[in-house]
C-alpha positions in Angstrom: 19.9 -64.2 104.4 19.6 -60.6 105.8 16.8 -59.7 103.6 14.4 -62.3 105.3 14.0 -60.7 108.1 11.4 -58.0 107.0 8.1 -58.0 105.6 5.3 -56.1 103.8 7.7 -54.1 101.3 8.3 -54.7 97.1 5.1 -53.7 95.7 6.1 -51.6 93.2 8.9 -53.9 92.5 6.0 -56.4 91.8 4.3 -54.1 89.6 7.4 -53.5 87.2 7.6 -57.2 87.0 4.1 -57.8 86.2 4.0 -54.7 84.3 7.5 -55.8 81.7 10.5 -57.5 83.4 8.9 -60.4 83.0 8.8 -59.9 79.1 11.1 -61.5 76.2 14.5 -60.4 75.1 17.9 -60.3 76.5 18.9 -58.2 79.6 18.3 -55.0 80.4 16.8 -54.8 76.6 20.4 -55.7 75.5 20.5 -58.1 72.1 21.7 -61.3 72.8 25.1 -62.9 72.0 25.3 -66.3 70.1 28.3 -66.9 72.3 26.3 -67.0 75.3 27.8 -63.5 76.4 26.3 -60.3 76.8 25.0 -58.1 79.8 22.7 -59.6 82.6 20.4 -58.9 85.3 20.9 -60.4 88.8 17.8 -60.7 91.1 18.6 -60.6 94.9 16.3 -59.6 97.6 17.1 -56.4 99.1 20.9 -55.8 99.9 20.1 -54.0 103.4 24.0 -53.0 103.6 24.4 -51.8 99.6 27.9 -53.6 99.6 26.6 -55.5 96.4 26.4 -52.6 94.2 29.7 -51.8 94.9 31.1 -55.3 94.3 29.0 -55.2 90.9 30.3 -51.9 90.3 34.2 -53.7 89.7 32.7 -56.3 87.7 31.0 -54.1 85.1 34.3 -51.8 85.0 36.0 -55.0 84.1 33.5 -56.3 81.8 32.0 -53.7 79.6 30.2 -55.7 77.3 28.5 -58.2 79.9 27.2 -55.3 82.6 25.4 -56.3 85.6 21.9 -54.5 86.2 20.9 -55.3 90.0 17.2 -55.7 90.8 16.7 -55.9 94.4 13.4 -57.3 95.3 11.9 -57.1 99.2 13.1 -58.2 101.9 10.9 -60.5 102.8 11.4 -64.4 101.8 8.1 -65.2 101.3 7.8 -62.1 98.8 11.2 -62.7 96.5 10.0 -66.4 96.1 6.8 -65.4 94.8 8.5 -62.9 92.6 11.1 -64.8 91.4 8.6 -67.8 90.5 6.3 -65.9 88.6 9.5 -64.8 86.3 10.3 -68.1 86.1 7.4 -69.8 85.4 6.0 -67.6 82.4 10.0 -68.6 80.9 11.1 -65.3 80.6 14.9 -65.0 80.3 14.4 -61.1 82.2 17.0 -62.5 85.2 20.1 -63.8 84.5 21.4 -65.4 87.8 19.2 -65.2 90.6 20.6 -65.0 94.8 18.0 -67.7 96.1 17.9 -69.1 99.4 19.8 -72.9 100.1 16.5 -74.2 100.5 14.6 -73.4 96.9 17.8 -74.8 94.9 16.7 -78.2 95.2 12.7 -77.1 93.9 13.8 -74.9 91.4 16.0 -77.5 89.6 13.5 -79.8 89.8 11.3 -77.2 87.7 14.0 -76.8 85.7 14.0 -73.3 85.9 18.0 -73.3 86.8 20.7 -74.4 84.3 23.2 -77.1 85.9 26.6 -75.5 86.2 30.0 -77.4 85.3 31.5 -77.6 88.7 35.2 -77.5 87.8 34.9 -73.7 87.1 34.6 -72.6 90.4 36.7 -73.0 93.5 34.5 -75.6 95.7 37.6 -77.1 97.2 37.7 -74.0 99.2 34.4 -73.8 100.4 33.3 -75.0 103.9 32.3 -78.7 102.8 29.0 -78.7 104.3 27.5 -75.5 102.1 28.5 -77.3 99.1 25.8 -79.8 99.6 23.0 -76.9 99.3 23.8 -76.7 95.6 23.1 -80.2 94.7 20.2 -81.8 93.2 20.1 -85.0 91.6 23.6 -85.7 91.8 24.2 -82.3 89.5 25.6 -78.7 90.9 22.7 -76.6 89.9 23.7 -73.2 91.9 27.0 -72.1 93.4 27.3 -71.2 97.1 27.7 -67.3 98.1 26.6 -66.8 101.3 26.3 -69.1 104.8 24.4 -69.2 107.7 24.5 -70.9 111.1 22.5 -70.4 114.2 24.2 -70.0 117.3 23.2 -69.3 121.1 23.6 -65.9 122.4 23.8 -65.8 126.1 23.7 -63.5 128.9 27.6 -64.1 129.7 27.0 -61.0 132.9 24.8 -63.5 134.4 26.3 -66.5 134.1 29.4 -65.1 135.6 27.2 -64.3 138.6 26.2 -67.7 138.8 29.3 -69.2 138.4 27.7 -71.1 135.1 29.1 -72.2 131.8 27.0 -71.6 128.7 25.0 -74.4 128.4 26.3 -77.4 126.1 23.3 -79.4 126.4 19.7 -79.5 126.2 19.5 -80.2 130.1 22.0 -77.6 131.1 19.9 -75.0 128.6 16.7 -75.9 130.5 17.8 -76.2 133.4 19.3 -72.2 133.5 16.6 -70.6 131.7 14.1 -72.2 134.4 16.1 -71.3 137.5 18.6 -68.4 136.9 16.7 -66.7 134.2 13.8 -65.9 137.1 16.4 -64.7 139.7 17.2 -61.7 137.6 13.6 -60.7 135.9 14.4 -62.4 133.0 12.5 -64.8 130.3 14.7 -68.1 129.6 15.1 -69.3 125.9 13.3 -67.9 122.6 14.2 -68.5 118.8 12.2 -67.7 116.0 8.4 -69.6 116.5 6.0 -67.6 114.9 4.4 -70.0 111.9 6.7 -69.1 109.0 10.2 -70.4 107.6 12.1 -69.5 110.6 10.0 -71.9 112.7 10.9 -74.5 110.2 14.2 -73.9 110.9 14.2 -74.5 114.5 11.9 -77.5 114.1 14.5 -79.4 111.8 17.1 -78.3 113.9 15.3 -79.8 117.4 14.5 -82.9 115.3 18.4 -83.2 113.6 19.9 -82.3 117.2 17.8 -85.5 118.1 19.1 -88.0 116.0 16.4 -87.3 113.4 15.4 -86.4 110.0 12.2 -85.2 108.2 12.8 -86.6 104.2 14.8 -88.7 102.6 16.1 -89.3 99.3 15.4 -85.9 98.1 11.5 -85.6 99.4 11.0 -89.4 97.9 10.6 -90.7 101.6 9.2 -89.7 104.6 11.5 -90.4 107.7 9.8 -88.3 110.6 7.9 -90.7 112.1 10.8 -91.6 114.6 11.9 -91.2 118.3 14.3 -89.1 117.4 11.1 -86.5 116.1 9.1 -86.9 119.1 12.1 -85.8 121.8 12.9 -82.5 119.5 9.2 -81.6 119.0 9.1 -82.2 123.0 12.0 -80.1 123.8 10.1 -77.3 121.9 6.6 -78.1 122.8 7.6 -78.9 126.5 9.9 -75.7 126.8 6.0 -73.2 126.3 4.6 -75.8 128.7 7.0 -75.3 131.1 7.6 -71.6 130.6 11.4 -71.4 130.1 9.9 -70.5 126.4 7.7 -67.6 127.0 4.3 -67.8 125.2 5.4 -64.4 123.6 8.5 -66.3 121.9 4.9 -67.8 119.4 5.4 -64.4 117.4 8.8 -64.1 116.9 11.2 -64.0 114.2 14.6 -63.2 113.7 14.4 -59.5 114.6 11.4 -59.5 117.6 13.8 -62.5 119.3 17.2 -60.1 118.6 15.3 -57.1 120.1 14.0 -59.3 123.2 17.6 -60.4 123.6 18.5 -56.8 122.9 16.7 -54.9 125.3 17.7 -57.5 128.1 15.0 -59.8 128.4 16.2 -63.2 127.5 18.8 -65.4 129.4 19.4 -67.1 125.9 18.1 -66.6 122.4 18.6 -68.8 119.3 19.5 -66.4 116.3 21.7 -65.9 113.2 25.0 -64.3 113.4 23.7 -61.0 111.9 22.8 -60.6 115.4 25.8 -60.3 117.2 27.0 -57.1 115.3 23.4 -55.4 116.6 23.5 -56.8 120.1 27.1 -55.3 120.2 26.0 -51.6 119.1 25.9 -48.8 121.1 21.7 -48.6 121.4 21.9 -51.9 123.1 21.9 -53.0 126.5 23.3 -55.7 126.4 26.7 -54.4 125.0 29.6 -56.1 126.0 27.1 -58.3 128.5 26.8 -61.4 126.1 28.7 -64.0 124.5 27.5 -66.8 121.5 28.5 -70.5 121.9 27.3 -73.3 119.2 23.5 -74.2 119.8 23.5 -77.3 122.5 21.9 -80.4 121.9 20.5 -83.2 123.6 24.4 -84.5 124.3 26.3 -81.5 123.1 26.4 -79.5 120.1 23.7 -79.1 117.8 23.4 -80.6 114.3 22.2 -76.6 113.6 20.4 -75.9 110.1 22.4 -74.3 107.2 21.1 -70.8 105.8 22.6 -68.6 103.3 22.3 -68.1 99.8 23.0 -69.7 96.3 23.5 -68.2 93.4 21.8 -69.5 90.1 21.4 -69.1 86.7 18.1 -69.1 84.4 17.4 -71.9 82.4 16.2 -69.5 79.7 19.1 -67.0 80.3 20.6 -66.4 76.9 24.4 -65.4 78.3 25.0 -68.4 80.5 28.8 -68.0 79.9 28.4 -64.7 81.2 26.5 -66.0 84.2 29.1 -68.7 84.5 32.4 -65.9 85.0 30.1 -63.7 87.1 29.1 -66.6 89.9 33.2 -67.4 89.6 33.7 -64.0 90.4 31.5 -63.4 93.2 32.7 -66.7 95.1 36.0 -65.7 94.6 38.1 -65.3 97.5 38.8 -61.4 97.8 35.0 -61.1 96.8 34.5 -63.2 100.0 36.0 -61.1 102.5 34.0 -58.2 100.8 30.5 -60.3 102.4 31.4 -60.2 105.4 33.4 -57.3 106.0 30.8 -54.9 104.0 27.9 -56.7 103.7 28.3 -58.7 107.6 27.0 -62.0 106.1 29.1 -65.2 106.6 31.2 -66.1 103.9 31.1 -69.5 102.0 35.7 -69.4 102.2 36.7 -71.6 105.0 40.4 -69.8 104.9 38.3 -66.4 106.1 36.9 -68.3 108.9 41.1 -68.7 110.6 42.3 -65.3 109.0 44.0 -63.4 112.2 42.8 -59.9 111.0 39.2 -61.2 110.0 38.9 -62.8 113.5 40.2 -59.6 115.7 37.4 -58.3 113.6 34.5 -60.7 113.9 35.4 -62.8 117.2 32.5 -64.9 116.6 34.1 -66.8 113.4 35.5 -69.9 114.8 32.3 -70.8 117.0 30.5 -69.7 113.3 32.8 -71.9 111.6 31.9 -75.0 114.0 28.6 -74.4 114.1 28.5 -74.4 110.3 30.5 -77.8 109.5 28.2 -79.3 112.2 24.9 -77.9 110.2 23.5 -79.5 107.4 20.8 -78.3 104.7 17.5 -78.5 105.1 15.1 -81.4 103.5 15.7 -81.2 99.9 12.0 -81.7 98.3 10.8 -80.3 94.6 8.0 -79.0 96.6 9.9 -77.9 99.8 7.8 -74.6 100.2 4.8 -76.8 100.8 7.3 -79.1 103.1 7.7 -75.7 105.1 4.1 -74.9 105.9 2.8 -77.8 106.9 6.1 -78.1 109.1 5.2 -74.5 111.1 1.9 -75.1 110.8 2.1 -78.7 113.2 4.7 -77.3 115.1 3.5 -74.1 115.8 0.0 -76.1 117.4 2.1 -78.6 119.1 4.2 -75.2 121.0 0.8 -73.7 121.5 -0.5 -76.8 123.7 -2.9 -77.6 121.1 -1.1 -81.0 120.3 0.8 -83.5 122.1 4.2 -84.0 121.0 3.5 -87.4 120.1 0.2 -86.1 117.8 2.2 -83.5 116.0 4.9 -86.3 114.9 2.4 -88.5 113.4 0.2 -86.0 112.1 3.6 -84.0 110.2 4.2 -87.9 108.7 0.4 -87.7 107.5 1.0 -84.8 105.8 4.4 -84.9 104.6 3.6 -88.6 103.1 0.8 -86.6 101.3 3.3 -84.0 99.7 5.9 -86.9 98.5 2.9 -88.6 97.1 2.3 -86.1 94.9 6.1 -85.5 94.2 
């Protein structure tokens, strides 16, 4: 999601939910309905673009007795998390449905903080199959898809032209460019987002999936890392900083100092969302109209990329779940669809948007989006997947900084992942 790409804001939003939203009653102060209607609150982390208040704004003039009252919290992942599971842990029924990223559905139903939803009253046939599967846990829908993500490879398409090149399909082909053409023209080769926090996660499990591989298996029960498969992604990332087709610098990066690097002309490749593409295309950049995006390459061709986005879910405790129900229905309808992406520039969860003639004058990127998305799948599902995610960036961050073999890193991640499931 858009709002993960900042950091350090949402104090004060803290302090109000310390201070009372994390009190008793029904939303917004409202009384509660014994027909599981009334108003509600939705919790999302900051809506950079504002297109959700206006899409809010035509559900409460339709619905005047169940109003919507947005609460935007940070930007930041790591800060809406916490935020959201201190609300839900003390039971307050304060939010209503909650925007939560694909990869805290499967933890926060197995807290049960996240009433399972019916799923014949919403349109999933329509969906893109794959984002679907982000919203399950234990066999149960327990959020409804909104928002999807995909990475994709953004290349220097200039340059390649110079060299006669095709974007690379391949992990070879990748390396082999950003080693020997990147140079020629003063440039660094590949970077995606390394520094030790969820994005590095990302393009671990991405590496390791590309590879044939897998982290967990049946949701966080079993550990599966300790494979082949593991040990040739963590070496293409490991390898790549050895080599220096990664640059060292590429170790502090997330989504917005790789777009930036890319930006300002510096890489040959970077690995990033689609939000990118819009920015790199602006008129402050310089690589405007230089650069084209392909799906990410893998060891044989194209990636088995990681899905990102955003569910929407509603509180166990809520006391207007019907409510909830009609306003998730709502926002994953299809004109509400088109609304994501063309006002708030997030990838839609409608597979019909992704072939729409208009949509794709406008955003020329959606097919290679759409197949980079069906090939993606969701990442490990695990009741205790933050604690998954560090001790994933943690060992793969040391093994891209030298201080671990490839080999070490594997069994080490098994060591510690076994630990987790244990006490799952």
């Amino acid at each position: 999601m858009r709002w993960r790409r900042a950091a350090g804001r949402g104090l004060l939003v803290a302090a109000l939910i310390l201070a009372g939203y994390a009190g008793t009653g029904a939303s917004a102060g409202e009384p509660a309905d014994g027909d599981g209607r009334g108003p509600m609150t939705l919790v999302t982390g900051r809506d950079t673009t504002s297109y959700l208040r206006g899409v809010l704004t035509d559900w409460n003039r339709g619905h005047p007795a169940e109003k919507v009252t947005l609460v935007e919290l940070p930007e930041a992942a790591d800060e809406v998390r916490a935020q959201m599971t201190t609300s839900l842990r003390s039971g307050s029924d304060r939010f209503d449905v909650l925007n939560i990223d694909v990869a805290w559905t499967s933890e926060f139903a197995a807290a049960g903080w996240i009433a399972p939803l019916e799923a014949g009253r919403f349109p999933l046939k329509h969906f893109l199959p794959p984002v679907v599967d982000t919203a399950t846990f234990g066999g149960r829908l327990h959020a409804l898809p909104y928002v999807t993500n995909a990475g994709l490879l953004y290349y220097r398409k200039d340059i390649l032209a110079k060299e006669g090149a095709k974007p690379p399909r391949t992990w070879g082909e990748l390396e082999r460019l950003a080693r020997t053409v990147a140079p020629k023209y003063g440039l660094d080769g590949y970077a995606g987002q390394f520094l030790p926090y969820e994005g590095l996660t990302v393009n671990a499990i991405e590496a390791v999936q590309s590879a044939g591989g897998s982290l967990l298996a049946d949701e966080g029960a079993r550990v599966t890392v300790d494979s082949d498969a593991a040990r040739k992604g963590m070496a293409f990332l490991a390898n790549g900083v050895r080599d220096g087709w990664i640059p060292k610098a590429a170790l502090t990066y997330k989504e917005e100092e790789s777009r930036r690097a890319f930006q300002d002309g510096k890489l040959l490749f970077m690995r990033n969302w689609p939000y990118a593409h819009r920015l790199a295309g602006g008129a402050d950049s310089k690589v405007a109209g230089k650069f084209g995006v392909v799906p990410l390459p893998g060891p044989d061709g194209t990636a088995a990329g990681v899905l990102g986005g955003s569910n929407l879910a509603v509180n166990a405790n809520s006391r207007h779940k019907e409510s909830a129900a009609d306003l998730l229905a709502f926002l994953s309808s299809e004109k509400v669809q088109r609304r994501v992406l063309a006002e708030g520039a997030l990838p839609p969860v409608w597979a019909d948007v992704y072939t729409d003639p208009d949509m794709v004058r406008r955003y020329p990127y959606l097919p290679t989006l759409k197949k980079a998305v069906l090939a993606a799948k969701p990442r490990p599902k695990s009741p205790r997947y933050e604690q998954v995610n560090l001790a994933v960036q943690a060992v793969v961050h040391d093994a891209m900084a030298q201080r671990e073999t490839p080999d070490r890193a594997v069994a080490r991640l098994a060591r510690e992942l076994g630990a987790i499931a244990r006490r799952g």
